[in-house]
N, CA, C and O atoms as CSV, one atom per row, in Angstrom:
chain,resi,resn,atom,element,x,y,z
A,1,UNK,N,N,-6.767,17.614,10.378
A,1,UNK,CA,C,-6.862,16.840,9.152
A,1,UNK,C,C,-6.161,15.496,9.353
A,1,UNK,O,O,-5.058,15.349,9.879
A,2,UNK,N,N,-6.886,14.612,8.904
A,2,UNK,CA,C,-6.218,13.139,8.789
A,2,UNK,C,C,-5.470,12.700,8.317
A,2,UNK,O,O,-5.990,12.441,7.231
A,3,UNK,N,N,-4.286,12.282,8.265
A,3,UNK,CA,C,-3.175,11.650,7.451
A,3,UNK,C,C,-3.731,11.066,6.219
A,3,UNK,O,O,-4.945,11.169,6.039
A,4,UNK,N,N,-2.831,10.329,5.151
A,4,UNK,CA,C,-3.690,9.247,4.608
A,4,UNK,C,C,-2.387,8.231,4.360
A,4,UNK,O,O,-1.221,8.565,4.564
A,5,UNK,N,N,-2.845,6.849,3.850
A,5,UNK,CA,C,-1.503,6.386,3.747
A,5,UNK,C,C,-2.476,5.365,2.530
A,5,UNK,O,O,-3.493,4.677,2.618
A,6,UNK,N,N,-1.469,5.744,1.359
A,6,UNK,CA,C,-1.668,5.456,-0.126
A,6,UNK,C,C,-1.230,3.883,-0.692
A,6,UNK,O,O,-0.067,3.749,-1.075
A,7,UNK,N,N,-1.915,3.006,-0.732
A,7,UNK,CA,C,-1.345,1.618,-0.978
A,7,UNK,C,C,-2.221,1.199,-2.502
A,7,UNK,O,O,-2.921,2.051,-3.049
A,8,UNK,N,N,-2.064,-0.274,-3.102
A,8,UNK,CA,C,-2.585,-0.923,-4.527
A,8,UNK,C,C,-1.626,-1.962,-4.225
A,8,UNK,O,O,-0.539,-2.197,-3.697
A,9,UNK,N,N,-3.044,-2.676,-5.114
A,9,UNK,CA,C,-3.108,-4.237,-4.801
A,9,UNK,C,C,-1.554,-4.758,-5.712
A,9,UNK,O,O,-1.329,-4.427,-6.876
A,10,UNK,N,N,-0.562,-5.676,-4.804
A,10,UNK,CA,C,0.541,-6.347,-6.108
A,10,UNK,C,C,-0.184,-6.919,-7.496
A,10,UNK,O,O,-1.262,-7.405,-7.837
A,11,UNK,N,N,0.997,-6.579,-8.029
A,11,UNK,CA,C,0.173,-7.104,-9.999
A,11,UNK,C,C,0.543,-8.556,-9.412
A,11,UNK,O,O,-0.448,-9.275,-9.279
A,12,UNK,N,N,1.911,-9.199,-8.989
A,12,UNK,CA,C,2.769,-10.609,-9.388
A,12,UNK,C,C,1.681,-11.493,-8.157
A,12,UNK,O,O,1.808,-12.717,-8.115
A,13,UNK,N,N,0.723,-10.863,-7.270
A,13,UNK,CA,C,0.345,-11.611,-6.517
A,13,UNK,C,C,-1.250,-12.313,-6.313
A,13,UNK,O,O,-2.242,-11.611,-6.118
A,14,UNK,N,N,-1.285,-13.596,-6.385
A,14,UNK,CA,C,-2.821,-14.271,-6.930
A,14,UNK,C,C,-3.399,-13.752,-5.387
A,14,UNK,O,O,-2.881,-13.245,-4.392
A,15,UNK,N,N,-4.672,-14.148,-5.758
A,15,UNK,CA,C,-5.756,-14.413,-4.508
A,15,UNK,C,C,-5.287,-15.367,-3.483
A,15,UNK,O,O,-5.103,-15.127,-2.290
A,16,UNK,N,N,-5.118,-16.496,-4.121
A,16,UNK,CA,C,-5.063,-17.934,-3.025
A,16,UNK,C,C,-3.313,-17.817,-2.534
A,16,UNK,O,O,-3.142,-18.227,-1.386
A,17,UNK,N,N,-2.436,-17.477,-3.018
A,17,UNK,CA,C,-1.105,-17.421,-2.555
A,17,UNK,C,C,-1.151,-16.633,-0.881
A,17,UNK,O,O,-1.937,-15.714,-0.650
A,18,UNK,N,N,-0.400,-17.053,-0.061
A,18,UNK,CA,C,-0.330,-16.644,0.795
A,18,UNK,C,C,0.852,-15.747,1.554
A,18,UNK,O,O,1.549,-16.062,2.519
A,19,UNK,N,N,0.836,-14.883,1.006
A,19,UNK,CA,C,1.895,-13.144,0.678
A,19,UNK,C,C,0.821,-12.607,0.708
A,19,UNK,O,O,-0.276,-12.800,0.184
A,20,UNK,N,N,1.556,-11.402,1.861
A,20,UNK,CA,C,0.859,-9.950,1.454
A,20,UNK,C,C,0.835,-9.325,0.037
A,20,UNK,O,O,1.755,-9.333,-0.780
A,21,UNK,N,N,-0.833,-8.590,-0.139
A,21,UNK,CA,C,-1.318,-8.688,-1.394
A,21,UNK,C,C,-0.978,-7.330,-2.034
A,21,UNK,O,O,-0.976,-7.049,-3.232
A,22,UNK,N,N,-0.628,-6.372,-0.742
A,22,UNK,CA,C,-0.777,-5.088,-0.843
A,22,UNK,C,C,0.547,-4.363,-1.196
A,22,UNK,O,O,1.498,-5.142,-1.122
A,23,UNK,N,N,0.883,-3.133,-1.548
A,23,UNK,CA,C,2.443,-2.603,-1.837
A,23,UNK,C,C,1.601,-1.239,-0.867
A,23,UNK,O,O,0.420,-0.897,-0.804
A,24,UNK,N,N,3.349,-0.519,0.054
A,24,UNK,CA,C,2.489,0.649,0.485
A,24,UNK,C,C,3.451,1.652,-0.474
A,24,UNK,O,O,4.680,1.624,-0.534
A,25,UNK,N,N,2.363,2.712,-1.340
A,25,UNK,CA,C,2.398,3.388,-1.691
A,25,UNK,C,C,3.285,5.274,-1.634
A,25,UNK,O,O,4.133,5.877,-2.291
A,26,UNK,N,N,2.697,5.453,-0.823
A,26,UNK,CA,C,2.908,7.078,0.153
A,26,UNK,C,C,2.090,7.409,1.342
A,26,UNK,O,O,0.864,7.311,1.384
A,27,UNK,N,N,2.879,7.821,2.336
A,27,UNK,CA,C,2.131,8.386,3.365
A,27,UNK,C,C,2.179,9.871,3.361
A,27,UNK,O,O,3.260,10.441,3.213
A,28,UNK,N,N,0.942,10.610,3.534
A,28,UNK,CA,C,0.693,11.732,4.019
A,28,UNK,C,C,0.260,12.365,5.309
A,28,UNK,O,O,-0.536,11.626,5.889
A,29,UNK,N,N,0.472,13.311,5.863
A,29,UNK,CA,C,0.601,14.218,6.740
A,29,UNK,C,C,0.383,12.851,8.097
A,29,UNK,O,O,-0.665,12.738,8.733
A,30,UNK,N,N,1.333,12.147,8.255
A,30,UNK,CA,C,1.778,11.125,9.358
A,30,UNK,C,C,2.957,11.070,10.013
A,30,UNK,O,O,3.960,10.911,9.316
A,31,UNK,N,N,3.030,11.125,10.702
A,31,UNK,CA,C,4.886,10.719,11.709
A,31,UNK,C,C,4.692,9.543,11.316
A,31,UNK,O,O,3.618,9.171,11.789
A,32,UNK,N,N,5.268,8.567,10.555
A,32,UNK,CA,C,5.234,7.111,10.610
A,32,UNK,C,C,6.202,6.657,9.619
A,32,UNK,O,O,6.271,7.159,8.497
A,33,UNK,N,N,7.158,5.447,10.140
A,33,UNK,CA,C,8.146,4.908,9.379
A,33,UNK,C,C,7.814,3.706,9.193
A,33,UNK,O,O,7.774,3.074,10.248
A,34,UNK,N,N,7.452,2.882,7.912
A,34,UNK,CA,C,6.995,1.533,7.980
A,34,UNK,C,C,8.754,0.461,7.617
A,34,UNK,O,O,9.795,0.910,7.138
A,35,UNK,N,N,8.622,-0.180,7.820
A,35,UNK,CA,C,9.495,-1.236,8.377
A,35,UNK,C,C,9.228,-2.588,6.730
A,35,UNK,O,O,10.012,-3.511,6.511
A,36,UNK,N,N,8.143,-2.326,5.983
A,36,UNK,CA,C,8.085,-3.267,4.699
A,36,UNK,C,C,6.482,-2.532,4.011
A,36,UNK,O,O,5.434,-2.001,4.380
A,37,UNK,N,N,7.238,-2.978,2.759
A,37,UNK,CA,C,6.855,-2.553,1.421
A,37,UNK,C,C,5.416,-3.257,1.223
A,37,UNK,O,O,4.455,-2.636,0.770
A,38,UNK,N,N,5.351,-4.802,1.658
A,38,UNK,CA,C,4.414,-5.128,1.122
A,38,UNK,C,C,3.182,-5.276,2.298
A,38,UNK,O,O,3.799,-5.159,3.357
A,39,UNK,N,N,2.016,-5.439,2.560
A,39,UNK,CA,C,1.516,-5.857,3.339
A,39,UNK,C,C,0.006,-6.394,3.656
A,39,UNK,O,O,-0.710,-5.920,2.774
A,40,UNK,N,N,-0.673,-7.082,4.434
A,40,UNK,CA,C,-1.612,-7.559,4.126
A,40,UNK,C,C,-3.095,-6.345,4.955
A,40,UNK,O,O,-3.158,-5.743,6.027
A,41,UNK,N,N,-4.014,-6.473,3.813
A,41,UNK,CA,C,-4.879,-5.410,3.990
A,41,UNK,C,C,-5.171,-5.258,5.405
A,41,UNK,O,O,-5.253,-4.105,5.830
A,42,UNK,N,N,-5.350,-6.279,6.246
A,42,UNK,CA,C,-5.714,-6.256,8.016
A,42,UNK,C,C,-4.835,-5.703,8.566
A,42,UNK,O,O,-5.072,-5.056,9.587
A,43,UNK,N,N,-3.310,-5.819,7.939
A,43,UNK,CA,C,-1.928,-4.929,8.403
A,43,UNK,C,C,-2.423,-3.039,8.652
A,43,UNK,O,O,-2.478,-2.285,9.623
A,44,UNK,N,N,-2.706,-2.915,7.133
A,44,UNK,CA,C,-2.678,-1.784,7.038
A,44,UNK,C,C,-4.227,-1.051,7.943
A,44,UNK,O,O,-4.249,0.109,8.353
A,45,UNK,N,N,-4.811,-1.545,8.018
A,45,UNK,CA,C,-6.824,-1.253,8.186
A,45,UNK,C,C,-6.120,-1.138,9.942
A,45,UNK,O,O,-6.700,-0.386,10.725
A,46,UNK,N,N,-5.072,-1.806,10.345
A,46,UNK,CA,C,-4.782,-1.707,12.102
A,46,UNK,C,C,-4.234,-0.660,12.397
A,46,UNK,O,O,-4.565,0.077,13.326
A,47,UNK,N,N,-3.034,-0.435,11.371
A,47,UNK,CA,C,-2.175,0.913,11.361
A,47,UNK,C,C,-2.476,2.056,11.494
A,47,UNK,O,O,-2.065,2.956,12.225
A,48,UNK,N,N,-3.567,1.953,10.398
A,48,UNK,CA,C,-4.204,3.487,9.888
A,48,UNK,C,C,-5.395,3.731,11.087
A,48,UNK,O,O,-5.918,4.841,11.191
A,49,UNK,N,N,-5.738,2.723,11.886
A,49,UNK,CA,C,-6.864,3.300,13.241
A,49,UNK,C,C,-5.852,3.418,13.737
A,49,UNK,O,O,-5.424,4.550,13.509
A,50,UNK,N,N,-5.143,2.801,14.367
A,50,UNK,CA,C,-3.772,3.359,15.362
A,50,UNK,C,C,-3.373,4.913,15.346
A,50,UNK,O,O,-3.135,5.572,16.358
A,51,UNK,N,N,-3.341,5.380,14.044
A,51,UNK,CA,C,-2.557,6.469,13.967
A,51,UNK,C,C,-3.640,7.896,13.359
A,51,UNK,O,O,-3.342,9.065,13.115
A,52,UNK,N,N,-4.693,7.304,13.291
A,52,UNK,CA,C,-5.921,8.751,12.639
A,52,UNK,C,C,-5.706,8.708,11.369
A,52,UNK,O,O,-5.963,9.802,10.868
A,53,UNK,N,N,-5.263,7.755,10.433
A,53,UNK,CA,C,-5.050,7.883,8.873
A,53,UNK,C,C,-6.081,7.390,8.031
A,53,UNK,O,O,-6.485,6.228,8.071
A,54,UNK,N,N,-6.474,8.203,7.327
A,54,UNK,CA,C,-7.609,6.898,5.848
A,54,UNK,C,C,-6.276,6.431,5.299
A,54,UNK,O,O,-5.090,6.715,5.467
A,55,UNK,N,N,-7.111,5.447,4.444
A,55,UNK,CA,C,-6.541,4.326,3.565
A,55,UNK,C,C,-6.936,4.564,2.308
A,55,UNK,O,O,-8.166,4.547,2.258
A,56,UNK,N,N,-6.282,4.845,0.947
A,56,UNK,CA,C,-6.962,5.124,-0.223
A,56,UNK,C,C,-6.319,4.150,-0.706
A,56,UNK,O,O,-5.234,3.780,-0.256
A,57,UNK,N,N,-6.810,3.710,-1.510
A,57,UNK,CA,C,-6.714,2.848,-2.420
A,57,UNK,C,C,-6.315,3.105,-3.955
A,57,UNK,O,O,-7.085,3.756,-4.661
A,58,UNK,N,N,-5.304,2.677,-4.392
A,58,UNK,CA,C,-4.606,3.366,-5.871
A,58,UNK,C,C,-5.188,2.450,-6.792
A,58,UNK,O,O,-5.261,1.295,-6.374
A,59,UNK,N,N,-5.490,2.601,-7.591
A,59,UNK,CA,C,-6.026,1.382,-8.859
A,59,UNK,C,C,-4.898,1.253,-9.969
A,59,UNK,O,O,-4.678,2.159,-10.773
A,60,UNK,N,N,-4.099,-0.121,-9.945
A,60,UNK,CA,C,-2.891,-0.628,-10.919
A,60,UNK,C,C,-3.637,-1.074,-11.869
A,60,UNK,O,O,-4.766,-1.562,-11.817
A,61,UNK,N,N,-2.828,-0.848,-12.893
A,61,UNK,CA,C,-3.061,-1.079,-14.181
A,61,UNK,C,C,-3.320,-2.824,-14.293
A,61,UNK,O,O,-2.681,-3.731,-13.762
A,62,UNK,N,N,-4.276,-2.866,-15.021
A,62,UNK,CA,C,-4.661,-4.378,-15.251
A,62,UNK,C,C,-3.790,-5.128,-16.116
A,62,UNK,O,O,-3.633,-6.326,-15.880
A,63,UNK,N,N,-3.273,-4.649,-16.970
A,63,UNK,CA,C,-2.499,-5.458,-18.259
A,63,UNK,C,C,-1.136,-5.511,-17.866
A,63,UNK,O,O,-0.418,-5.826,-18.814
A,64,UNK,N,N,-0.334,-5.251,-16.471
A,64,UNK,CA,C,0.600,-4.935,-16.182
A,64,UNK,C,C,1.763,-4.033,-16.698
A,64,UNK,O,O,2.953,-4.224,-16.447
A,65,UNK,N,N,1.269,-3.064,-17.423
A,65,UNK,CA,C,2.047,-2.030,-18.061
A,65,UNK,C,C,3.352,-1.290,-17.377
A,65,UNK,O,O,4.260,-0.620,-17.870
A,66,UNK,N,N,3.074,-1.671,-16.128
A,66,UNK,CA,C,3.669,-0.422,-15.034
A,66,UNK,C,C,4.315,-1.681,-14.284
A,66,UNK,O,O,3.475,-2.506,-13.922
A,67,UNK,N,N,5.567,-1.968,-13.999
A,67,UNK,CA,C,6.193,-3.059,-13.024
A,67,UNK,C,C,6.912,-2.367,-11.956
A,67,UNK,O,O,7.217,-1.210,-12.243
A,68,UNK,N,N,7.303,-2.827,-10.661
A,68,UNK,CA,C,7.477,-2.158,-9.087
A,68,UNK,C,C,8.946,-1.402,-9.888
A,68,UNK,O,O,9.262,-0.227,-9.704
A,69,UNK,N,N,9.503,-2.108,-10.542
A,69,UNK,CA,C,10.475,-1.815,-10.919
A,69,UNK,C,C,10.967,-0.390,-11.051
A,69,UNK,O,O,11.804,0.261,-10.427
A,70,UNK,N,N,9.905,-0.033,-12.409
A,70,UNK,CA,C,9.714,1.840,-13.164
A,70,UNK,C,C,9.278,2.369,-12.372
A,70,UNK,O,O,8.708,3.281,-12.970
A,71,UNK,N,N,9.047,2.535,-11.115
A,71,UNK,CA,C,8.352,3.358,-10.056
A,71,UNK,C,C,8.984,4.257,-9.570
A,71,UNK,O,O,9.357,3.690,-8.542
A,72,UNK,N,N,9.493,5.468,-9.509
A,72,UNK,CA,C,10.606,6.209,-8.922
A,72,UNK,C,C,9.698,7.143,-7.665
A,72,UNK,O,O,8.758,7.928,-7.780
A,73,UNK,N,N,10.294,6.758,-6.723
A,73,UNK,CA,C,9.867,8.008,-5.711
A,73,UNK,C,C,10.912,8.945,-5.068
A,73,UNK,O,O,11.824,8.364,-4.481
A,74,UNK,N,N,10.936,10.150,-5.076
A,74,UNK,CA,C,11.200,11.186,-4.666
A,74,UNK,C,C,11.436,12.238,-3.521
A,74,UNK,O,O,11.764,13.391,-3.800
C-alpha cells in the first residue's frame, strides 16, 4: 500500500505572489521527516514519486473560517 501525504492550498497566499502556495498537512504510512510546512506544488509532486506516496489534496474553507493558527495536531 502507498503512503499518502495530505497537503491544501494557503488561505493568506495569492496566485501571483511568489511563496510556496501549499501547507503540508499529514503524512501516512511513510518514513519521512519534512524539514518545512509550506511548499510549492512541484516540491511536493517530486517527493511523493521519490518515496511511492499519492498526494491528496484537502479542500480549505473559502471564507477563511479556519486560520493555521486553530489547527491542533496530535
Amino acid at each position: 500500500m502507498a503512503g499518502k501525504i495530505f497537503y491544501r492550498e494557503r488561505i493568506k497566499v495569492g496566485e501571483k505572489e511568489k511563496k510556496p502556495r501549499f501547507k503540508l498537512v499529514a503524512v501516512a504510512d511513510v518514513n519521512l521527516k519534512f524539514h518545512a510546512d509550506h511548499l510549492k506544488k512541484r516540491e511536493l509532486e517530486e517527493i511523493a514519486a521519490a518515496v511511492g506516496a499519492d498526494l491528496v489534496l484537502l479542500k480549505a474553507p473559502q471564507d477563511g473560517s479556519v486560520k493555521d493558527e486553530e489547527v491542533e495536531v496530535e
